[in-house]
FIBAMAR-790585 format. One record per atom (N, C-alpha, C, O): atom name; residue number from 1; x, y, z. Coordinates in steps of 0.2 Angstrom, whole numbers, plus 5000, padded with zeros to 4 digits. Layout:
N
+------+-----+------+------+------+
| site | pos |   xx |   yy |   zz |
+------+-----+------+------+------+
|   CA | NUM |    X |    Y |    Z |
...
+------+-----+------+------+------+
This chain:
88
+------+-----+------+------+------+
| site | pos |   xx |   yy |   zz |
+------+-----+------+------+------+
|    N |   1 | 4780 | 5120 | 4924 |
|   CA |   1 | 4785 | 5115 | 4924 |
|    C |   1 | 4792 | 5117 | 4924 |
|    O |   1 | 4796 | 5115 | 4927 |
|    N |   2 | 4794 | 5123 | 4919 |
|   CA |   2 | 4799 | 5123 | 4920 |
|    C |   2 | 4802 | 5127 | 4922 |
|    O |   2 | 4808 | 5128 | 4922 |
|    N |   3 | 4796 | 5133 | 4927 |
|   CA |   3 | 4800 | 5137 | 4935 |
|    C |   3 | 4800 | 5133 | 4939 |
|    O |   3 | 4804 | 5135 | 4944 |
|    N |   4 | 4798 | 5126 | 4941 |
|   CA |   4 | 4800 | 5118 | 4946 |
|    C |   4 | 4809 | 5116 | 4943 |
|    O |   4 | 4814 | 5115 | 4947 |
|    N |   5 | 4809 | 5116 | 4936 |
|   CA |   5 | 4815 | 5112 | 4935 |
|    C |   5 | 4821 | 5120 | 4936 |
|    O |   5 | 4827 | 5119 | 4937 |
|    N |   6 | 4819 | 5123 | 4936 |
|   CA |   6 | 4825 | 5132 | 4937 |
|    C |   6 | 4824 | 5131 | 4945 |
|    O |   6 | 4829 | 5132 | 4948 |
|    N |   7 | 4820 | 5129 | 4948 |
|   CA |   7 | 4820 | 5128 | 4956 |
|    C |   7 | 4824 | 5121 | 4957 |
|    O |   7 | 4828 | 5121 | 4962 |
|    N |   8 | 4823 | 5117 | 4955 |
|   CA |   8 | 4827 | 5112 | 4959 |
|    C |   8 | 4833 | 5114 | 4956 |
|    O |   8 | 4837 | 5116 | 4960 |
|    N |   9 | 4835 | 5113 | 4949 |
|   CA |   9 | 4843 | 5116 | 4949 |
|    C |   9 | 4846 | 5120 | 4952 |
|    O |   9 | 4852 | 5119 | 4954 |
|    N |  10 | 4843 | 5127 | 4953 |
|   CA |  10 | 4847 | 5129 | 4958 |
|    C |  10 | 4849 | 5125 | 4966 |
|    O |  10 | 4855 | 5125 | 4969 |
|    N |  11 | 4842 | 5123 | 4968 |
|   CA |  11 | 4844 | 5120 | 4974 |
|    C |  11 | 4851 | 5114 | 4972 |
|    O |  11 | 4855 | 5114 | 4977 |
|    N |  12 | 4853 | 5111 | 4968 |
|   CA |  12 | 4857 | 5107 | 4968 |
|    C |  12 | 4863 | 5111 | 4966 |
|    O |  12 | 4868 | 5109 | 4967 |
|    N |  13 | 4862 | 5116 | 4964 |
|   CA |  13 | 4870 | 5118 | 4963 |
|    C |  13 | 4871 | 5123 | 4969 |
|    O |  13 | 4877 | 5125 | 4971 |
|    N |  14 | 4866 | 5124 | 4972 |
|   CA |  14 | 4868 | 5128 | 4981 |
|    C |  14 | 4870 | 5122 | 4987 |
|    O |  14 | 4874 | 5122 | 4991 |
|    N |  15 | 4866 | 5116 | 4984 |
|   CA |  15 | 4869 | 5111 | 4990 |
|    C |  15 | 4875 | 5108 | 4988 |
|    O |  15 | 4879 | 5106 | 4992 |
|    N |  16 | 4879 | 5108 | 4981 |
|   CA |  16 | 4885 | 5108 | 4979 |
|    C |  16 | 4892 | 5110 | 4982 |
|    O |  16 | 4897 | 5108 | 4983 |
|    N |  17 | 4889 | 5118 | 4982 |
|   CA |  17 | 4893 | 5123 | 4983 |
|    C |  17 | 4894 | 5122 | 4993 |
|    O |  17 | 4899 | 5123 | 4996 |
|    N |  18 | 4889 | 5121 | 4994 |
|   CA |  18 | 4889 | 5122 | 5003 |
|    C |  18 | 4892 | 5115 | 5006 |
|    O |  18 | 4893 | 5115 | 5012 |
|    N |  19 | 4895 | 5109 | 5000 |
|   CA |  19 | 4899 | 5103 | 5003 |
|    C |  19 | 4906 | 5103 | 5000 |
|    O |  19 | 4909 | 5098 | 4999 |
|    N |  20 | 4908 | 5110 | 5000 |
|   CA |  20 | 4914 | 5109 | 4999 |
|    C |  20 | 4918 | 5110 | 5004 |
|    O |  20 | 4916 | 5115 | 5008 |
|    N |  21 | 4925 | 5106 | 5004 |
|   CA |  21 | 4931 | 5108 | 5009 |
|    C |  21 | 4936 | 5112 | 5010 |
|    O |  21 | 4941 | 5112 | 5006 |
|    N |  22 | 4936 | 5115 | 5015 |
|   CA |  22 | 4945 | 5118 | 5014 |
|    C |  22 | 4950 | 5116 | 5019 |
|    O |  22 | 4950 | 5115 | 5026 |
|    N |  23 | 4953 | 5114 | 5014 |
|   CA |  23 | 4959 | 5110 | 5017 |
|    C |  23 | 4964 | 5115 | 5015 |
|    O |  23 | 4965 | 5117 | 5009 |
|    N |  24 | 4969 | 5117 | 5021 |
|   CA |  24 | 4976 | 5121 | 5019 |
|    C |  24 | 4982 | 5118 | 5025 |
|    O |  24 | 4981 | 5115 | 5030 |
|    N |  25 | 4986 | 5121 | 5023 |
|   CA |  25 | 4991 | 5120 | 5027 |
|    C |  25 | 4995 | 5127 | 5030 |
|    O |  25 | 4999 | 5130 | 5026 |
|    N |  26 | 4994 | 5131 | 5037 |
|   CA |  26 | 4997 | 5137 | 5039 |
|    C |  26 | 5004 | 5136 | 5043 |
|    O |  26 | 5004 | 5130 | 5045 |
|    N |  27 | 5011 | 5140 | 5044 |
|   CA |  27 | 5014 | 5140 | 5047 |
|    C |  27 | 5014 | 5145 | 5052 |
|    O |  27 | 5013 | 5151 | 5051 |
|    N |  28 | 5014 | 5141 | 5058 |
|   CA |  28 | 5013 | 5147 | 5062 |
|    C |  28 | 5017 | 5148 | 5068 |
|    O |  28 | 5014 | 5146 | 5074 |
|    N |  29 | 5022 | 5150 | 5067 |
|   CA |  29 | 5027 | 5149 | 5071 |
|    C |  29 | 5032 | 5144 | 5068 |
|    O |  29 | 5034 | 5145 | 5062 |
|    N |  30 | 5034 | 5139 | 5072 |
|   CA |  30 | 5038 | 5132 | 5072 |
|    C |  30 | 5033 | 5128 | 5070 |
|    O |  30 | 5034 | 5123 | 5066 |
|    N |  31 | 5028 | 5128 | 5073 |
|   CA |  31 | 5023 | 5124 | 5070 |
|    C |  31 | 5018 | 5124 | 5064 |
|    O |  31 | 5015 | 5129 | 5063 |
|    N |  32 | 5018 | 5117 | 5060 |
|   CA |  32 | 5014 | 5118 | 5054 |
|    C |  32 | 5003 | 5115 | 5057 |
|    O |  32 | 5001 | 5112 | 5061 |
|    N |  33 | 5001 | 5119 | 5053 |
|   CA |  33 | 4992 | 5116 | 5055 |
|    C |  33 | 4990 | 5116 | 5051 |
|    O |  33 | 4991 | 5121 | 5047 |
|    N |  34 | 4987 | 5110 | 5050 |
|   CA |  34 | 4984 | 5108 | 5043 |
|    C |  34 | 4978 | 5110 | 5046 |
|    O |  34 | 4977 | 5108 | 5052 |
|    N |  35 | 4972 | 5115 | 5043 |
|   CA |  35 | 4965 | 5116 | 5044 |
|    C |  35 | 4962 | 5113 | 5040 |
|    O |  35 | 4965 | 5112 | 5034 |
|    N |  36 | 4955 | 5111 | 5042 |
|   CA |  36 | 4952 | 5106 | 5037 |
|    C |  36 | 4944 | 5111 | 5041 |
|    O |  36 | 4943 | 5114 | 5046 |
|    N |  37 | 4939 | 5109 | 5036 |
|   CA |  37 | 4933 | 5113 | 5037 |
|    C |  37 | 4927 | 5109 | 5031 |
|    O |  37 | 4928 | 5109 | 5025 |
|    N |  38 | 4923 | 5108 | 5034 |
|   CA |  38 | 4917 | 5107 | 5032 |
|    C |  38 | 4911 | 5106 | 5037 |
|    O |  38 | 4910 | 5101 | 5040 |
|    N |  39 | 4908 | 5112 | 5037 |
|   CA |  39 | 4902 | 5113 | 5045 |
|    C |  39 | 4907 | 5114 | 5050 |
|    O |  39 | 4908 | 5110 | 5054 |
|    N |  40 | 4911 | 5120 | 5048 |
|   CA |  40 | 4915 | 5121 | 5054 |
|    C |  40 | 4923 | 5120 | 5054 |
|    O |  40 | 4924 | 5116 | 5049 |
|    N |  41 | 4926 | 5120 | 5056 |
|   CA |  41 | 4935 | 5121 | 5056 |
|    C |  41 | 4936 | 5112 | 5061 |
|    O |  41 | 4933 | 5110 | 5066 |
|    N |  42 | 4942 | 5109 | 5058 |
|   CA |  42 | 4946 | 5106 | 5063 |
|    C |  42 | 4952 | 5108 | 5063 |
|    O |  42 | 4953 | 5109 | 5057 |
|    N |  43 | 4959 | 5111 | 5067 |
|   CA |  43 | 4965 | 5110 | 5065 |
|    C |  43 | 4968 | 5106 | 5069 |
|    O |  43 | 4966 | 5104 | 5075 |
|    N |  44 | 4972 | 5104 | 5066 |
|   CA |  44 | 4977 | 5097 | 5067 |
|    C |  44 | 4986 | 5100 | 5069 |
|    O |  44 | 4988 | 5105 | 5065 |
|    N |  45 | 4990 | 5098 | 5073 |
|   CA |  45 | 4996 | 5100 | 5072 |
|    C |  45 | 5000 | 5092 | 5068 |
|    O |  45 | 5000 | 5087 | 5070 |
|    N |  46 | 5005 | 5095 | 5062 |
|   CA |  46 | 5008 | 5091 | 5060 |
|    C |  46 | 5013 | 5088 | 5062 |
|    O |  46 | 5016 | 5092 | 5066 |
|    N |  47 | 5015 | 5085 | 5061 |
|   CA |  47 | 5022 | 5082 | 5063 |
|    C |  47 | 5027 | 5083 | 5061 |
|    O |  47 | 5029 | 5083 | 5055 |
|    N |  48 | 5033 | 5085 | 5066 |
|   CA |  48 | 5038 | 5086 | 5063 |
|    C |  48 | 5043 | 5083 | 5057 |
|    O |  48 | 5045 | 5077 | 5057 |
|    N |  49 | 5044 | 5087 | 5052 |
|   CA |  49 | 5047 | 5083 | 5046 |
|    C |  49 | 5042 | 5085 | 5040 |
|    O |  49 | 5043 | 5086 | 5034 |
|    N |  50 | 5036 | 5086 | 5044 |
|   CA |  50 | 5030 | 5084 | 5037 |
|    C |  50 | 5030 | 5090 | 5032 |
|    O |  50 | 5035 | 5094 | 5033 |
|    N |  51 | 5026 | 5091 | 5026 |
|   CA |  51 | 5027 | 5096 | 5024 |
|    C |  51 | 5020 | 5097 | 5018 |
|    O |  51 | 5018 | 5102 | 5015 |
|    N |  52 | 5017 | 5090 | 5019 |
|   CA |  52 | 5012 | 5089 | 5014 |
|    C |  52 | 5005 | 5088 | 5018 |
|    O |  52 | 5005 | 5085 | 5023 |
|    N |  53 | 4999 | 5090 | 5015 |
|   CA |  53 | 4992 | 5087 | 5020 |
|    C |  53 | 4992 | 5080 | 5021 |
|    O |  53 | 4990 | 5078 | 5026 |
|    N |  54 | 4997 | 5075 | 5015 |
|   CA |  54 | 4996 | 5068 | 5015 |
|    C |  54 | 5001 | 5065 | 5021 |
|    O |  54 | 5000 | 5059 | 5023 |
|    N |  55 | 5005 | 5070 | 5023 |
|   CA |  55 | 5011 | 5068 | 5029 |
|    C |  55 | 5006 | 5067 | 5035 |
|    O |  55 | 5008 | 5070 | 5040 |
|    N |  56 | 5003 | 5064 | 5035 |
|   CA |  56 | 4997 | 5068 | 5041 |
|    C |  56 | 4995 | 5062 | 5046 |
|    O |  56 | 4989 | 5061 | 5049 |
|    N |  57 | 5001 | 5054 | 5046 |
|   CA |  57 | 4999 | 5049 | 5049 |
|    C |  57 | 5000 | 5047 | 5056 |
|    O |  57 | 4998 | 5043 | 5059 |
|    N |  58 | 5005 | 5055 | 5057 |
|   CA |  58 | 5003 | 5054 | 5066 |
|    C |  58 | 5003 | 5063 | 5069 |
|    O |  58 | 5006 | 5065 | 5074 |
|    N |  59 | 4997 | 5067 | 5063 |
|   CA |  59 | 4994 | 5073 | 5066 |
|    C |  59 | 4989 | 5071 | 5072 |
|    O |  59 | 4987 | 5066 | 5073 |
|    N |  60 | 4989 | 5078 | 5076 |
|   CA |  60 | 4986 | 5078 | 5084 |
|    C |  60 | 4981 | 5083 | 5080 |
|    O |  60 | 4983 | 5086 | 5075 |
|    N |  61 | 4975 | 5084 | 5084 |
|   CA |  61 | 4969 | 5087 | 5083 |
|    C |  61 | 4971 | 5092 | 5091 |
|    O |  61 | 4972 | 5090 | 5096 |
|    N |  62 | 4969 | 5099 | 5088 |
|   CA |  62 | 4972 | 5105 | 5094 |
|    C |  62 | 4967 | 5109 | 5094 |
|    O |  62 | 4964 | 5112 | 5088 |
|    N |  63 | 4963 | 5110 | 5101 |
|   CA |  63 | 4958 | 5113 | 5102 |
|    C |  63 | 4954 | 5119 | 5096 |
|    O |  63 | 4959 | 5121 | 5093 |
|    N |  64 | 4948 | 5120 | 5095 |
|   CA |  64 | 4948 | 5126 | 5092 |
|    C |  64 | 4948 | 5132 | 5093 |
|    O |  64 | 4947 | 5136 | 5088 |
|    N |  65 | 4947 | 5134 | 5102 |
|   CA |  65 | 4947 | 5139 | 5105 |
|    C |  65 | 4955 | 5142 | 5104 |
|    O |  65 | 4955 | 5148 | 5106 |
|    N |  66 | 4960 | 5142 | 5102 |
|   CA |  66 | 4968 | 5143 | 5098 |
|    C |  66 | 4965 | 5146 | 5094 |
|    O |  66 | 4968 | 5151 | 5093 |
|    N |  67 | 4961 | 5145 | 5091 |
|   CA |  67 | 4962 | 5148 | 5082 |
|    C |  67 | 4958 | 5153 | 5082 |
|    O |  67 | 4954 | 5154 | 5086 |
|    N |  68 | 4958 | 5155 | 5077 |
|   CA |  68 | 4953 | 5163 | 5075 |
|    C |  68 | 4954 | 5163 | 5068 |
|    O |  68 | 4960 | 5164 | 5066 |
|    N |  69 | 4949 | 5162 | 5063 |
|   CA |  69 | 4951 | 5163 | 5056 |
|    C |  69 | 4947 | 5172 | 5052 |
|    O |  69 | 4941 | 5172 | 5051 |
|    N |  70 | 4949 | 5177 | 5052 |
|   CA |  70 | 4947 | 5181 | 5051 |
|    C |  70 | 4943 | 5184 | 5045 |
|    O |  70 | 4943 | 5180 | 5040 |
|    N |  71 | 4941 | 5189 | 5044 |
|   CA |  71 | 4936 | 5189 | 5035 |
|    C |  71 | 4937 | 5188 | 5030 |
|    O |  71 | 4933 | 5185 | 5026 |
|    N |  72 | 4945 | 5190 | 5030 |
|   CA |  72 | 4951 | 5188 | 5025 |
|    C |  72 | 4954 | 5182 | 5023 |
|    O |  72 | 4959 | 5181 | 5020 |
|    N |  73 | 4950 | 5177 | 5028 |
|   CA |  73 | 4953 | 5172 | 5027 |
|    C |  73 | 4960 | 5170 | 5032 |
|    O |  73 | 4962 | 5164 | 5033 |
|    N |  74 | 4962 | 5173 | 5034 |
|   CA |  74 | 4971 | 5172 | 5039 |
|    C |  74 | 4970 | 5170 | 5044 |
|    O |  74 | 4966 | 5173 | 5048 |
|    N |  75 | 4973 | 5166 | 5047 |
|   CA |  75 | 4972 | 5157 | 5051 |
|    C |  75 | 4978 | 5165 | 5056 |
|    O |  75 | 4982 | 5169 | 5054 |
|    N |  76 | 4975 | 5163 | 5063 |
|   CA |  76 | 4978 | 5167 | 5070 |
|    C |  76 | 4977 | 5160 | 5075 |
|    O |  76 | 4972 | 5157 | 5075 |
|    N |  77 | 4985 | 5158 | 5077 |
|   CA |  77 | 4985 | 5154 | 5083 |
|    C |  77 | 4988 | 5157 | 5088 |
|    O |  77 | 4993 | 5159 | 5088 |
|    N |  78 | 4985 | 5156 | 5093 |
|   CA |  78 | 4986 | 5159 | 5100 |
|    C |  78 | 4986 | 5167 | 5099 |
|    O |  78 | 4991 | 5169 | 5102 |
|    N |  79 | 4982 | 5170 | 5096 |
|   CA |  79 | 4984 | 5177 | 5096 |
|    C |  79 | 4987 | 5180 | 5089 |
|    O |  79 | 4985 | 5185 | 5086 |
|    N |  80 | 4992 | 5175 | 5087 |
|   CA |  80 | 4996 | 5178 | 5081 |
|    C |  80 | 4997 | 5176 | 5076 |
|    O |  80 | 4997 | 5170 | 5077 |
|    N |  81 | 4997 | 5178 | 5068 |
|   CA |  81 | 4995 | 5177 | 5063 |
|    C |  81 | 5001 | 5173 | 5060 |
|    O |  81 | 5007 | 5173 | 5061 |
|    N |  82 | 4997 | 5169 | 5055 |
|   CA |  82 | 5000 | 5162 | 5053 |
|    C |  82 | 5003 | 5164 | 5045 |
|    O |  82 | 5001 | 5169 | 5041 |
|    N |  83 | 5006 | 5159 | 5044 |
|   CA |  83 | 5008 | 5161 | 5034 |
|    C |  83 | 5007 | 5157 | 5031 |
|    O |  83 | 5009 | 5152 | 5032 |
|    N |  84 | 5002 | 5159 | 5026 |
|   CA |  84 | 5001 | 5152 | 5023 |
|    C |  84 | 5005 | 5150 | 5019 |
|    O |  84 | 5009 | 5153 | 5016 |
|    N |  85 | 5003 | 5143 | 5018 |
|   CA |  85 | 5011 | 5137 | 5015 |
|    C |  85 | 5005 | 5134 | 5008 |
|    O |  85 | 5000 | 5131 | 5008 |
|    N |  86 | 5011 | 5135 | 5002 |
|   CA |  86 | 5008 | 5132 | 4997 |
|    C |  86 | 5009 | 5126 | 4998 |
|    O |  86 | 5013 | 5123 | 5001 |
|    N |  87 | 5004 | 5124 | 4994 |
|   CA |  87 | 5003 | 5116 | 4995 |
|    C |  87 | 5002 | 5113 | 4988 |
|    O |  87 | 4998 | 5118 | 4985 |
|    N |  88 | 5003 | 5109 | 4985 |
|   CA |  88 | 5004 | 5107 | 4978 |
|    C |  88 | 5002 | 5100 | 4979 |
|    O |  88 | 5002 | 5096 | 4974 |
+------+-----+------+------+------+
């Protein structure tokens, strides 16, 4: 019984771990992208002005053949590497 309860515990804090999101904001260029990820990436291009993920009420969803996110984690649009922007 209680190699069953050590087996489902883990199973719930592995399926925990596997629904988490990442949400960031890169500057990449002139242009700000909010990426967003859960099973896979969406990026979004921000709006002029914006500055915040909550800015985000007339963001455009931008193909994801643009992007390349590399091992280290650093967001590449069209080729060239992006900076990431603290977000608070």
């Amino acid at each position: 019984m209680r190699m069953f309860l050590t087996g489902v515990t883990a199973m719930f804090l592995a399926t925990g771990t596997a629904h988490a999101n990442d949400n960031w904001l890169d500057r990449c260029g002139k242009h700000l992208i909010h990426t967003y990820g859960h099973h896979g990436y969406m990026f979004f291009l921000m709006p002029k002005g914006a500055s915040r993920i909550g800015d985000d009420d007339r963001k455009r969803q931008l193909p994801g053949r643009l992007f390349r996110i590399d091992d280290d984690g650093n967001l590449y649009f069209r080729g060239r590497k992006c900076k990431r922007e603290n977000v608070e």
